[in-house]
Structures are given as C-alpha cells and as structure tokens.
C-alpha positions, 0 to 999 in steps of 0.5 A: 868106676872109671873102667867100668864106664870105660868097657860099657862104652866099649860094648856099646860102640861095639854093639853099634859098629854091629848094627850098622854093619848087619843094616848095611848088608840088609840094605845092600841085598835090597838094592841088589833085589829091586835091581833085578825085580824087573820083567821081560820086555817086548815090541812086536811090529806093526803096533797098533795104528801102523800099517803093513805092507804086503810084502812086510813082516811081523818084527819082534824085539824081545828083552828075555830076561825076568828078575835079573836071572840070565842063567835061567833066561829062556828065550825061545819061551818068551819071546814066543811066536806072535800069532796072525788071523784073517778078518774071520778068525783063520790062523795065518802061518808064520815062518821065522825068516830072520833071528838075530842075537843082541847080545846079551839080553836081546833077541830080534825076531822076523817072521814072513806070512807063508800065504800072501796078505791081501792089500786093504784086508784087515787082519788081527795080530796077538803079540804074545806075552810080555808085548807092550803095548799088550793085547791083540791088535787089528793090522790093515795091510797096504800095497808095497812101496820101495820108498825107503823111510827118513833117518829118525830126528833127534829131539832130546838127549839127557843123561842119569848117573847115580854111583856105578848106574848109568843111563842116557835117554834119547828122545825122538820125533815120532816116526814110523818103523824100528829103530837101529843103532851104530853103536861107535859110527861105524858100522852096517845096519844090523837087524841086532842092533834094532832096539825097543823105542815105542814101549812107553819108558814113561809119561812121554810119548815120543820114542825113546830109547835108553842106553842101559845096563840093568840085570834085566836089559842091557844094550850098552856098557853104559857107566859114568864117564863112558863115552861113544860115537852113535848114529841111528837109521829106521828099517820099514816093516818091508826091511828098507832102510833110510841110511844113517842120521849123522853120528853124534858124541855121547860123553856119560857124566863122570858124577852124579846127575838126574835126569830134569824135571821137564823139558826145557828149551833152556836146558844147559849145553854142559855135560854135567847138567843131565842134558846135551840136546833141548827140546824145541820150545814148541814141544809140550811137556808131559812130566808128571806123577812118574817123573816125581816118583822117579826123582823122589826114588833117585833122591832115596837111592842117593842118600842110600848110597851116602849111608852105605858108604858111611856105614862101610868105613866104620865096620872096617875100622872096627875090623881088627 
C-alpha cells in the first residue's frame, strides 16, 4: 500500500514537472511571437502642417523590418519612393539625392524636386506605405532661409526595464525638423543617425524618441545597466543644422522599472525610479487608456517572467 502511494506520487509529480515544462515553452514561443508581431515604420517630411522651403527635400525615415524577419527585410519595397503633385494633380519627379544606412534596421532617404518648386504654391505629397501619419498631405512650399533651426529642448527623460528588455523615452519640446542623435557625444551630425520622433509612440504628443532594441527597430543596444553619453541637434528640411544641445548621461537601471503612470514635476532624481528629467508642472498630462493598457501588459509580462523562471528550476531539477 505504502509503495503503491509512493510510485502514484511519483507519476504524478512526474506528470506535473511535464506539464509545467511544455507550458513553459508555450509561453516562451508566445513571448517570442509578440516580440516580433510588429510593422514596419515610417516618417516621411514635410508632415503635415510644415512647411517646405524651396530649396528643401522630401526626407524619409524608414524602419523596414516587418514581424521581426531581418533575413526577409526588403527595404527598397517598403520604403518606397514618396510621390510629389502640383495643385493640378501632375507628378512632380523625385530624384534620391542622399541614402544612408542606420544600421541595422534603419534606412534614411532624401529626395530633391527635379523641377524647382514655386515659392506660395501648394502641392500634394503621398508618403507611401507604412508612413505615419498615414495618407496624402498638402505641403505649402515657402521661400529659402539660411537660418539654421535651435537645438531640440529636453523636457523628460524616463526609463523601462523589464528581464533582458530595455527602453528609454525622451520626451521633447515641440519643434520643427528631424531629429539626429550622438550616440557617445562625440561624433558629426549624420544623416544616419536622424531618427523617427513625430509618429505618435502614444497618447502624448511632444516628440519622442525611443532608445530601443526589438526584432523589429533597433537604434541602441539598449540593456539594463547600460549607459552612454548623448546629445541631439535638428536638421531643417533645406539640410541646415542647429549644432548639438549639450551632451547628457543615460545610465539604463540595472533592474526593473516602469515607465510612470503620469508626468509629474515631483518625479525622483534616482536612477532606479524610471525618471531622470521631470516635465515642467506647467506641461498637461495626457496619460490615458494606452498608458493603463501599457502598465496592465507590463505587469503580465513581469509576473510571466517570474513564472518562467519558477517553472524552469523545476524541469531542470527533474533532469536526470
């Protein structure tokens, strides 16, 4: 009787370690499916409000990869040519006049108007697939300036750590142009290093830019306790550029950390906090139903995370 209870308690701790190994693998997979579920993504210039200046260009910013397949990645399929038309519909040629690789996931396009533009005209600009904002846009087309635009303004820096995944978000006082980055302070100002910032990330709607490395963008090895030097300038549609802001610490905490529910001038100065830089008191709050549903998925991938690895020490204890 007594071995009898003993091997049935055997079997079914066996039958247990099973089960909880195969769900660990089905809830690796699905981790590793949404990872990659994403879609390529663009910014195409002028957006749609700004301005054109005679001599300027239609600037693309194009993160090419779809669902997380580099391998399959066809960039010069989706970040097509965006196409130009005067005020009576006539295509207006583009020519590429600049290319530049932000490896490895990132392609920067400029394209010059083969036929001057007229100064007041208005024209029409389709950004092409993926563009976000997406659909066609009227451009008005001002006179040239040799006015460089300011260095972009700093208004928040905050940071998301969860297991190996790493983010930081700057948020921006709005401004007008493309954004480049020095990634270590120390560099030229690269057409490369231009980056998408006026796409929305979500409900807020300064510029943002996030520092990143998912199957389908990446523009930093970003991981937790990673750090670096960085400093950011805007080019004008016309190419000038303002000179670099000063260059600031990113320090990514080495443990986990959420990004906050809203933006508060009372934000914590300590690195762990998810915060470095608070927005002014002035500045109104647009968090929302994305931030909630945001935090809710951070919180399930978390207490994923902790099951995973629970789950983990047991299938290898149960190794012979």
């Amino acid at each position: 009787m007594g071995r009898s209870a003993t091997l049935g308690s055997v079997d079914k701790s066996a039958l247990v370690s099973v089960l909880t190994c195969l769900a660990l693998a089905l809830v690796t997979e699905r981790a590793r499916a949404q990872s990659s579920d994403c879609e390529p993504l663009r910014e195409v210039h002028p957006l749609p409000g700004e301005a054109l200046p005679v001599d300027g260009s239609i600037w693309d910013i194009c993160y090419y990869v779809a669902r997380g397949d580099r391998a399959a990645a066809l960039p010069d399929e989706v970040c097509s040519v965006p196409k130009l038309s005067d005020a009576q519909g006539k295509p207006v040629e583009l020519k590429l006049e600049m290319r530049a690789d932000g490896p490895p996931t990132r392609l920067v396009s400029r394209y010059r108007p083969v036929t001057e533009l007229q100064a007041g005209a208005k024209y029409q600009l389709d950004p092409g697939a993926f563009s976000q904002p997406s659909g066609a846009r009227e451009v008005r087309v001002i006179e040239a300036t040799d006015a460089a635009p300011s260095p972009p303004v700093i208004q928040a820096l905050e940071y998301s750590v969860s297991g190996s995944q790493a983010e930081a978000r700057f948020r921006f006082a709005p401004f007008v142009g493309l954004l480049v980055k020095d990634l270590g302070a120390q560099g030229s100002a690269s057409q490369a290093a231009i980056d998408v910032v006026h796409v929305g990330a979500d409900d807020d709607a300064r510029p943002t830019l996030l520092l990143e490395r998912t199957p389908c963008r990446e523009n930093f090895a970003a991981q937790p306790g990673a750090s670096t030097l960085l400093r950011f300038g805007i080019f004008d549609l016309a190419g000038h550029f303002s000179g670099w802001s000063e260059s600031m610490p990113v320090q990514f905490p080495s443990r986990d950390t959420a990004y906050p529910a809203s933006d508060s001038s009372d934000a914590e100065d300590d690195a762990e906090s998810g915060c470095t830089l608070a927005v002014p008191a002035s500045a109104p709050s647009r968090a929302g139903v994305a931030f909630a549903s945001a935090l809710a998925l951070l919180g399930q991938q978390r207490r994923a995370r902790r099951w995973r690895a629970r789950a983990q020490r047991v299938c290898d204890q149960r190794q012979p």
